[in-house]
Phi, psi and omega in degrees: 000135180240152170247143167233160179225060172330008202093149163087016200098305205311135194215131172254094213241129189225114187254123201251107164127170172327150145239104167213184188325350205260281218256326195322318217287356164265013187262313165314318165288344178257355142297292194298327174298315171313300208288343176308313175276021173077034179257110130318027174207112178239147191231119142307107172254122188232010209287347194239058197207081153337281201250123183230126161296150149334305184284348173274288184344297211277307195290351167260345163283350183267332192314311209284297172352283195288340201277323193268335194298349222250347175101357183256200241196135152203158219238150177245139179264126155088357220301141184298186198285312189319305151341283184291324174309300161345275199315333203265322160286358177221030175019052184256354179287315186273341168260005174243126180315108196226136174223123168206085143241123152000260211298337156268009177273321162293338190296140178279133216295152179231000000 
């Protein structure tokens, strides 16, 4: 996982390989890391991300919770066809912010 803090609140988690039951809990300590340094505007790269599990799923769903309770946001970047199916079959694509590219995930809404 690499972090960027591109401005404006924005924190950038560009995440390389499966999320699953293994691996979640480093995508989670750099959510907890974020919300620490006060950043609330999170962006999920997701473009080097095969596989996503029940457990990334339930962690972007507490992310976006806690990100809007906090007044920000958070955005998934890129996600591959496996991913965005996931995202789609649990219909979490209509309640999460989904983009897809990194750069229109940065753009400011219009």
């Amino acid at each position: 996982m690499t972090i960027q803090d591109p401005g404006d609140g924005i924190r950038v988690l560009s995440v390389a390989g499966e999320i699953d039951h293994d691996s979640v809990d480093v995508l989670r300590d750099a959510v907890e890391q974020a919300l620490a340094d006060g950043r609330d505007r999170l962006v999920a790269d997701l473009s080097a991300v095969p596989f996503c599990d029940s457990g990334g799923l339930s962690l972007f769903v507490e992310t976006h919770r806690r990100t809007t309770a906090r007044g920000g946001w958070l955005r998934l970047a890129g996600p591959q066809a496996p991913v965005r199916f996931t995202l789609n079959v649990s219909h979490l694509d209509a309640y999460l912010n989904v983009h897809p590219t990194l750069d229109e995930a940065l753009a400011p809404p219009s």
